[in-house]
C-alpha positions in Angstrom: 0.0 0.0 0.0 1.6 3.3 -1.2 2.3 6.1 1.7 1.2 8.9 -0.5 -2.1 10.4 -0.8 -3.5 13.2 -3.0 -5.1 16.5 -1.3 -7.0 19.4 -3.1 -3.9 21.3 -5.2 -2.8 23.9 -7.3 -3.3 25.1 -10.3 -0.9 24.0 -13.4 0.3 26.3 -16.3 -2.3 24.8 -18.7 -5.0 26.1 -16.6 -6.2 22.6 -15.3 -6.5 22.1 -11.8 -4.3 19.4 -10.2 -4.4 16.9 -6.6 -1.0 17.8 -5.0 0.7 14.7 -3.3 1.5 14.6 0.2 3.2 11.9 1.9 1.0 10.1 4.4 3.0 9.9 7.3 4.6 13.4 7.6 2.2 15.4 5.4 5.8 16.5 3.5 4.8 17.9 -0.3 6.1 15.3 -2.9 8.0 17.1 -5.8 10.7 17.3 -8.0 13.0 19.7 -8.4 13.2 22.3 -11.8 16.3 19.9 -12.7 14.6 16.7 -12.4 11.7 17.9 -13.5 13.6 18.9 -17.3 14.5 15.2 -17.6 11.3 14.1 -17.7 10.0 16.3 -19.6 12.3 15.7 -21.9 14.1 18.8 -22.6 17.5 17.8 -20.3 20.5 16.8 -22.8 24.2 15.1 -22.1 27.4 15.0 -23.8 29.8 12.9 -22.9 33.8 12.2 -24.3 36.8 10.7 -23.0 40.6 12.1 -24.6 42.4 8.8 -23.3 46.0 10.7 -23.8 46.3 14.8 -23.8 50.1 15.9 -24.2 51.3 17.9 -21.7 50.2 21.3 -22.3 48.4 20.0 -24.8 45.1 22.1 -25.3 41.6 20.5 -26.5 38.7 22.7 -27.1 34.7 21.8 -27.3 32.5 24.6 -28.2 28.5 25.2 -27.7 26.7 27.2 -29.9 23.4 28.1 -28.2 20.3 29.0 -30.2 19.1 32.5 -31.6 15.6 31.9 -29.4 14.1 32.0 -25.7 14.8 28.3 -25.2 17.8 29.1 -23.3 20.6 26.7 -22.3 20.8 25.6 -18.2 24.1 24.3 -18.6 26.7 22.9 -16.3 30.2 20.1 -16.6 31.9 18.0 -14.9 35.8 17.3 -16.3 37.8 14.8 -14.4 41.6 13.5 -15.3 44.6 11.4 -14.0 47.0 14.2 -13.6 46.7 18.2 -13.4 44.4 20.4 -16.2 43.3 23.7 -16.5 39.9 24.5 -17.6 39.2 27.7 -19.1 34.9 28.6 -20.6 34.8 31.7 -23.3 31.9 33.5 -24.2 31.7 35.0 -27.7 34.2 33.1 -29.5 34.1 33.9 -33.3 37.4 31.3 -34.0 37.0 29.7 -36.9 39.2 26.5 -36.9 37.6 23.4 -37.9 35.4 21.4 -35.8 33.4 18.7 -35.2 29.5 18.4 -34.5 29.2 15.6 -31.9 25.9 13.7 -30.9 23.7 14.9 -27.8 21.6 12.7 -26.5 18.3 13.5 -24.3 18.3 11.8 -20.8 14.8 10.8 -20.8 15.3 7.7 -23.5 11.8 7.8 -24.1 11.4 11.0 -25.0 12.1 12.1 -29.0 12.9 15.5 -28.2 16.4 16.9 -30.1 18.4 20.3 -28.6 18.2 23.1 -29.9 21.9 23.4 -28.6 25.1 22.2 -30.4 28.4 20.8 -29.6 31.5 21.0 -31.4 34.8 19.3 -31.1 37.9 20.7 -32.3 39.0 18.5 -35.2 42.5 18.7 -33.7 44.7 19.4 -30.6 45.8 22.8 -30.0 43.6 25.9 -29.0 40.9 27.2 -31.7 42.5 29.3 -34.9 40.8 31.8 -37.4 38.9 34.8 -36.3 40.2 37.5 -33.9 38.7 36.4 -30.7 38.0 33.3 -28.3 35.6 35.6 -26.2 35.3 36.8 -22.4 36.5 34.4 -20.3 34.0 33.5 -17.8 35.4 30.5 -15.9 39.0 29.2 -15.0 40.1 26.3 -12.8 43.2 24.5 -12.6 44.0 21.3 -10.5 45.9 18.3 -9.8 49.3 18.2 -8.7 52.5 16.4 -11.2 56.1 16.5 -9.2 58.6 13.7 -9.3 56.5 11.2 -11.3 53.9 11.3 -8.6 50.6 12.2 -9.7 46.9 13.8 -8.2 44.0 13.6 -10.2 42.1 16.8 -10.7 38.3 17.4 -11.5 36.5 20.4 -12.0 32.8 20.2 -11.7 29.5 23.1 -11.8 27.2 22.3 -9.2 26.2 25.9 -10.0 23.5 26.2 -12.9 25.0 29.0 -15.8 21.8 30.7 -18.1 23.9 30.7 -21.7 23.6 33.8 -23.9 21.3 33.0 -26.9 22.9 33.0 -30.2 26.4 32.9 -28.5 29.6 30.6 -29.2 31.3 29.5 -25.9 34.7 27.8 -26.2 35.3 24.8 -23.5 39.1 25.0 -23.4 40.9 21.6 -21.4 45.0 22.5 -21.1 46.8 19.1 -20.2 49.8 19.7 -17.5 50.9 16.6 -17.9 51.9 13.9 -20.4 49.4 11.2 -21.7 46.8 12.5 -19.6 43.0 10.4 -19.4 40.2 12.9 -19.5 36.4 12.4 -18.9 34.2 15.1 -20.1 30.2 15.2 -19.4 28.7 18.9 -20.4 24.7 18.4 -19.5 22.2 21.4 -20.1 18.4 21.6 -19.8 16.6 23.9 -22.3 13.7 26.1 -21.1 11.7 28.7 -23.0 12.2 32.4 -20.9 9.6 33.5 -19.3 10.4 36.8 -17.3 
């Protein structure tokens, strides 16, 4: 028998009225948070890519393009190696060096909802070429320590939500510091229409 009962709710964006769920012992709402709420939805995507050797000081850069619309980008990372990196996010970019589109995918598997937000993978090693800027930059990290062939991990991770600029190029710049260094990178966003 289920510990949740419905009580006499709220009313939902399409106008209809709806119970609101309230759990039977403590009388504690049940939701979701906004997050959560995306994936089901439908309109959360991931990105994941593994570099399993970047050369020390070795750059690799991802870009994402975010759409000229409302539905803007909720979008956050998480970067993890063997050995020290630095991470560096530009806003505005306008580089030109060749690059890769890469698959997305949406993390509700059922759902058949595609982003409206791309990402790019430099074709090659070494920081983006062509054009005259690689924007503001907005975020910079380094960590993991590399002395006497003993090595830390690093990770850098954003727990903190960033709102993209529509119709913007941001450059995702990893720097290797040190040789033959494995990299994970997961870049998730959820898109949502503005509504201010």
């Amino acid at each position: 028998m289920s510990n949740i009962h419905q009580v006499n709710g709220y009313r939902s964006d399409d106008g209809s009225s709806r119970p609101m769920r309230l759990d039977e012992i403590t009388n504690a709402i049940q939701v979701v948070d906004q997050v959560h709420h995306e994936i089901h939805a439908g309109y959360s995507f991931m990105y994941h890519d593994v570099i399993a050797s970047l050369g020390d000081t070795t750059v690799q850069d991802y870009w994402i393009i975010t759409p000229d619309t409302t539905q803007w980008i909720h979008s956050g990372h998480s970067i993890e190696s063997t050995g020290p990196f630095t991470l560096e996010i530009f806003e505005g970019a306008d580089r030109t060096s060749a690059k890769t589109l890469q698959t997305v995918f949406n993390r509700n598997r059922n759902s058949l909802n595609t982003a409206t937000a791309a990402v790019y993978k430099n074709d090659n090693t070494g920081a983006s070429t062509g054009g005259s800027t690689d924007g503001t930059r907005i975020v910079w990290w380094k960590g993991g320590v590399a002395n006497n062939k003993v090595t830390n991990g690093a990770s850098a991770g954003s727990g903190n939500e960033k709102i993209l600029k529509q119709n913007t190029a941001y450059i995702i710049r990893i720097t290797s510091g040190m040789a033959a260094n494995l990299i994970s990178v997961a870049i998730d966003w959820y898109e949502h229409a503005n509504v201010l």
